[in-house]
C-alpha positions in Angstrom: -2.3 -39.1 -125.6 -0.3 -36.1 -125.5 2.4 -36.0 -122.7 4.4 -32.9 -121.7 7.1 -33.2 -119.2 8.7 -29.8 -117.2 9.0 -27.5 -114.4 9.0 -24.2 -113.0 12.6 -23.7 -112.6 16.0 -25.5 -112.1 18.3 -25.7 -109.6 21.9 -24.9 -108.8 23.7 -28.7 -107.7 26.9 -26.1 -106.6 27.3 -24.1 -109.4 28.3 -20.4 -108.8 28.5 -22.0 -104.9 24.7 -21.6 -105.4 22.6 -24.7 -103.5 18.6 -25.2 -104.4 16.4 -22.7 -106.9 17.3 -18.9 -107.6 14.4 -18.2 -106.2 15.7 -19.5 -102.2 19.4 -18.0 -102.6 20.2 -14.5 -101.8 20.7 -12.4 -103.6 18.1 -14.3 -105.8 19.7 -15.5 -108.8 19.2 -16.0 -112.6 21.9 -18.5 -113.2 21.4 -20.7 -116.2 21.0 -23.6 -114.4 18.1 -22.1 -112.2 16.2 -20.9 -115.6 17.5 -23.8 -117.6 14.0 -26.2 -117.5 13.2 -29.2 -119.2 10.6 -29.0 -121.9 9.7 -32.5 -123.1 6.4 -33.5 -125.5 5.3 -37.2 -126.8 2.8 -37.6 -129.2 3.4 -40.0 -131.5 0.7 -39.4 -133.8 1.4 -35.9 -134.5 5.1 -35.8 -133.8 8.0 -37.5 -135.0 10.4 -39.1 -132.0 13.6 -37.4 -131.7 13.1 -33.9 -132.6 14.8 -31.0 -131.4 13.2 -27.3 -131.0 16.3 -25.2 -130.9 14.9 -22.2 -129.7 15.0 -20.7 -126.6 11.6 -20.2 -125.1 10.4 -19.2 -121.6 7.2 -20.5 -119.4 5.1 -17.8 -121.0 5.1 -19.2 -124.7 4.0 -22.5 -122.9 0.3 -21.7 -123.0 -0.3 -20.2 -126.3 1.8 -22.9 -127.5 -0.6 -25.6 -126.4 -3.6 -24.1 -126.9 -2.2 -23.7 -130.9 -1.0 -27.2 -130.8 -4.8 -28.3 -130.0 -6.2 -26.6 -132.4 -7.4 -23.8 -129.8 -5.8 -20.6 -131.2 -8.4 -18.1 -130.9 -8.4 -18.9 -127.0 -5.1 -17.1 -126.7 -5.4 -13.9 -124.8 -4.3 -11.1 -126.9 -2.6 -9.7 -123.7 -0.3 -12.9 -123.5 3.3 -12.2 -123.7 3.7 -15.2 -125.0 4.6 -16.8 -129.1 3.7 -20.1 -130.1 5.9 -22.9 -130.9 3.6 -25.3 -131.7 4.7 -25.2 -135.5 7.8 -26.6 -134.4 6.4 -29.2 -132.5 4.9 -30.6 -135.8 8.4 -30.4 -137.2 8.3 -27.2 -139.1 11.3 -24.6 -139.4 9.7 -21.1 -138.0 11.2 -17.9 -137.2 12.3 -17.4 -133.3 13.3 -14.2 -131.3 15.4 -16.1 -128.6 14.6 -13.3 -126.1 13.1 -14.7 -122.8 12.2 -12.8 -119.7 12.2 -14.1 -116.3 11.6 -12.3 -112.7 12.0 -14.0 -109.5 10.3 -11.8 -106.9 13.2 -8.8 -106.8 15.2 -9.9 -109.4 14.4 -9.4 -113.1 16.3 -10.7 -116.3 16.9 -10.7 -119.6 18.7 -13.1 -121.9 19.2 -12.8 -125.5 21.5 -14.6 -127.7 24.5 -12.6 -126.8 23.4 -11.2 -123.4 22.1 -12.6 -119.8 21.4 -9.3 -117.7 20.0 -9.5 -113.9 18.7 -6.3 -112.8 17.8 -6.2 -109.2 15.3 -4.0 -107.0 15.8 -1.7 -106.0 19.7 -1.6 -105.7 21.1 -4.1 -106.8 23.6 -6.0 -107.3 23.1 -6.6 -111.1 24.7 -9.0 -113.0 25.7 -8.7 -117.1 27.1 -11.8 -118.4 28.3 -12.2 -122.1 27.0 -15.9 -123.2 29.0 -15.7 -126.1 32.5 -15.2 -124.6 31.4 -16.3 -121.1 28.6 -19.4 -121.1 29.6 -20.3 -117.5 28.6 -16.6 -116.4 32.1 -16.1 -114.2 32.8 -12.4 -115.2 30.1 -9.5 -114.4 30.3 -7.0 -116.8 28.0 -4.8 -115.2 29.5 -2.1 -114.1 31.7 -1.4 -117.7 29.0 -2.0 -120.1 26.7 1.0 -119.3 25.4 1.1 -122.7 24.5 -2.2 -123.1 23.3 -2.4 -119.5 20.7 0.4 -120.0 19.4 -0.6 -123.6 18.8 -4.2 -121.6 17.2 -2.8 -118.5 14.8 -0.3 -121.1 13.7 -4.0 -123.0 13.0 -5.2 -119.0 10.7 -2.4 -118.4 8.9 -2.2 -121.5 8.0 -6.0 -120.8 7.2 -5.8 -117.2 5.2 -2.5 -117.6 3.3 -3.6 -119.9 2.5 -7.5 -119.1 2.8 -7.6 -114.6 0.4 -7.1 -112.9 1.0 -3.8 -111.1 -1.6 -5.2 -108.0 1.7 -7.4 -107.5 4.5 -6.0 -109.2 6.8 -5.0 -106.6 8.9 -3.0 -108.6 5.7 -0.7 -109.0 
Protein backbone atom coordinates (compact mmCIF):
# COMPACT_ATOMS: atom_id res chain seq x y z
CA UNK A 1 0.00 0.00 0.00
CA UNK A 2 1.26 3.26 -0.96
CA UNK A 3 0.62 6.08 1.58
CA UNK A 4 1.10 9.79 0.86
CA UNK A 5 0.73 12.35 3.61
CA UNK A 6 0.23 16.38 2.82
CA UNK A 7 -1.79 19.46 2.44
CA UNK A 8 -2.71 22.34 0.60
CA UNK A 9 -0.92 24.94 2.44
CA UNK A 10 0.72 25.81 5.92
CA UNK A 11 0.10 28.14 8.32
CA UNK A 12 1.66 31.09 10.06
CA UNK A 13 1.72 30.00 14.31
CA UNK A 14 2.81 34.02 14.65
CA UNK A 15 5.40 34.34 12.33
CA UNK A 16 5.61 37.77 10.51
CA UNK A 17 2.55 38.56 13.31
CA UNK A 18 0.70 36.50 10.66
CA UNK A 19 -2.19 34.03 12.41
CA UNK A 20 -3.82 31.02 10.14
CA UNK A 21 -3.11 30.35 6.13
CA UNK A 22 -1.85 33.19 3.66
CA UNK A 23 -4.66 32.64 1.95
CA UNK A 24 -7.11 34.32 5.24
CA UNK A 25 -4.52 37.29 6.09
CA UNK A 26 -4.58 40.45 4.35
CA UNK A 27 -2.73 41.43 2.41
CA UNK A 28 -2.61 37.64 1.47
CA UNK A 29 0.74 36.27 2.08
CA UNK A 30 3.41 33.96 0.61
CA UNK A 31 5.42 33.48 3.68
CA UNK A 32 7.39 30.29 3.84
CA UNK A 33 5.62 28.87 6.47
CA UNK A 34 2.21 29.35 4.56
CA UNK A 35 3.80 27.49 1.28
CA UNK A 36 6.12 25.36 3.32
CA UNK A 37 3.79 21.80 3.17
CA UNK A 38 4.54 18.47 4.24
CA UNK A 39 5.14 15.92 1.56
CA UNK A 40 5.49 12.43 3.08
CA UNK A 41 5.40 8.79 0.98
CA UNK A 42 5.51 5.04 2.48
CA UNK A 43 5.98 2.31 0.45
CA UNK A 44 8.07 -0.14 1.60
CA UNK A 45 8.33 -2.24 -1.22
CA UNK A 46 9.43 0.28 -3.68
CA UNK A 47 11.10 2.70 -1.38
CA UNK A 48 13.74 2.57 1.02
CA UNK A 49 12.73 4.19 4.67
CA UNK A 50 14.48 7.32 5.42
CA UNK A 51 14.99 8.99 2.28
CA UNK A 52 15.22 12.58 1.58
CA UNK A 53 14.11 14.43 -1.83
CA UNK A 54 15.89 17.58 -1.53
CA UNK A 55 14.21 19.48 -4.08
CA UNK A 56 11.87 21.95 -3.89
CA UNK A 57 8.61 21.11 -5.56
CA UNK A 58 5.13 22.70 -5.59
CA UNK A 59 1.45 21.00 -5.58
CA UNK A 60 1.60 20.95 -9.33
CA UNK A 61 4.45 18.32 -9.80
CA UNK A 62 2.22 16.23 -7.38
CA UNK A 63 0.09 14.63 -10.05
CA UNK A 64 2.43 13.83 -12.82
CA UNK A 65 4.57 12.59 -10.08
CA UNK A 66 2.12 9.89 -9.11
CA UNK A 67 0.84 8.99 -12.11
CA UNK A 68 4.92 8.26 -13.14
CA UNK A 69 5.36 6.59 -9.85
CA UNK A 70 2.36 4.00 -10.93
CA UNK A 71 3.56 3.30 -13.91
CA UNK A 72 0.88 5.70 -15.58
CA UNK A 73 3.08 8.23 -17.50
CA UNK A 74 1.36 8.66 -20.73
CA UNK A 75 -1.84 9.87 -18.63
CA UNK A 76 0.03 13.06 -17.90
CA UNK A 77 -1.57 15.98 -19.60
CA UNK A 78 0.90 17.61 -21.88
CA UNK A 79 -0.60 20.94 -20.63
CA UNK A 80 0.48 20.13 -16.95
CA UNK A 81 2.90 22.55 -15.51
CA UNK A 82 4.05 20.13 -13.61
CA UNK A 83 7.72 17.64 -13.56
CA UNK A 84 7.88 14.43 -12.12
CA UNK A 85 9.81 13.38 -9.11
CA UNK A 86 8.96 10.05 -9.03
CA UNK A 87 12.64 8.97 -9.96
CA UNK A 88 13.57 10.30 -6.69
CA UNK A 89 11.12 8.53 -4.89
CA UNK A 90 12.81 5.24 -6.08
CA UNK A 91 16.01 6.67 -4.75
CA UNK A 92 17.56 8.02 -7.88
CA UNK A 93 19.72 11.32 -8.18
CA UNK A 94 17.73 13.53 -11.08
CA UNK A 95 18.11 16.90 -12.19
CA UNK A 96 15.78 19.66 -10.39
CA UNK A 97 14.83 23.36 -11.35
CA UNK A 98 13.89 24.47 -7.77
CA UNK A 99 11.56 27.09 -9.27
CA UNK A 100 7.98 26.76 -7.79
CA UNK A 101 5.04 28.95 -8.41
CA UNK A 102 2.21 29.70 -6.15
CA UNK A 103 -0.97 32.14 -6.41
CA UNK A 104 -3.31 32.68 -3.73
CA UNK A 105 -6.29 34.46 -5.26
CA UNK A 106 -4.53 38.21 -5.74
CA UNK A 107 -1.28 37.40 -4.82
CA UNK A 108 1.19 35.54 -7.11
CA UNK A 109 4.81 34.27 -6.29
CA UNK A 110 7.82 33.13 -7.25
CA UNK A 111 10.68 31.45 -5.43
CA UNK A 112 13.81 30.20 -6.74
CA UNK A 113 16.95 29.32 -5.00
CA UNK A 114 18.05 32.83 -4.39
CA UNK A 115 14.75 34.68 -4.65
CA UNK A 116 10.99 34.64 -3.06
CA UNK A 117 9.09 37.52 -4.98
CA UNK A 118 5.16 38.32 -4.08
CA UNK A 119 3.69 40.23 -6.71
CA UNK A 120 0.25 41.45 -5.88
CA UNK A 121 -2.90 42.61 -8.09
CA UNK A 122 -3.42 44.94 -9.10
CA UNK A 123 -1.27 47.30 -6.86
CA UNK A 124 0.38 45.84 -4.58
CA UNK A 125 2.21 45.74 -1.97
CA UNK A 126 4.90 43.32 -3.31
CA UNK A 127 7.31 41.64 -1.46
CA UNK A 128 11.15 40.60 -2.74
CA UNK A 129 12.99 38.66 -0.19
CA UNK A 130 16.60 37.32 -0.71
CA UNK A 131 16.60 33.59 0.82
CA UNK A 132 20.10 33.50 0.63
CA UNK A 133 20.99 36.58 2.90
CA UNK A 134 17.53 36.75 4.46
CA UNK A 135 15.65 33.02 5.06
CA UNK A 136 13.38 34.66 7.73
CA UNK A 137 12.04 37.12 4.93
CA UNK A 138 12.38 40.42 7.38
CA UNK A 139 13.82 42.95 4.72
CA UNK A 140 11.62 43.74 1.36
CA UNK A 141 13.74 44.46 -1.21
CA UNK A 142 11.22 45.42 -3.54
CA UNK A 143 11.33 48.67 -4.19
CA UNK A 144 15.53 48.76 -4.78
CA UNK A 145 15.84 45.71 -6.86
CA UNK A 146 13.92 46.84 -10.03
CA UNK A 147 15.81 44.62 -12.17
CA UNK A 148 15.48 41.66 -10.41
CA UNK A 149 11.85 42.48 -9.61
CA UNK A 150 10.86 42.71 -13.31
CA UNK A 151 12.89 39.70 -14.73
CA UNK A 152 10.79 37.72 -11.64
CA UNK A 153 7.42 39.20 -12.42
CA UNK A 154 8.17 38.45 -16.56
CA UNK A 155 8.86 34.37 -15.31
CA UNK A 156 5.23 35.00 -13.18
CA UNK A 157 3.46 35.85 -16.33
CA UNK A 158 4.89 33.60 -18.65
CA UNK A 159 3.66 30.80 -16.15
CA UNK A 160 0.25 32.12 -15.35
CA UNK A 161 -0.50 33.14 -19.02
CA UNK A 162 0.18 30.21 -20.23
CA UNK A 163 -1.10 27.42 -17.60
CA UNK A 164 -4.48 29.58 -15.51
CA UNK A 165 -7.31 29.34 -16.65
CA UNK A 166 -8.25 32.80 -18.01
CA UNK A 167 -12.41 31.80 -17.21
CA UNK A 168 -10.87 32.32 -13.50
CA UNK A 169 -7.79 34.10 -13.64
CA UNK A 170 -8.37 37.28 -12.02
CA UNK A 171 -5.52 38.98 -13.08
CA UNK A 172 -6.99 38.54 -16.77
Amino acid sequence: TLVIFTADQGLCGGHHGMWGMGDHSRPLHTFEEAVHIPLLFRHPERMEAGGVFEGRTCNYDFFPSLLDYLGLSEHIPDTSPGTSYAPALGGNNQDWDNTVFHEFENARMIRTDRWKYTWRHPDGPDELYDMQADPGEQQNLAGSSNEVVQDLRAQLSTFFYTYANPEYDVWR
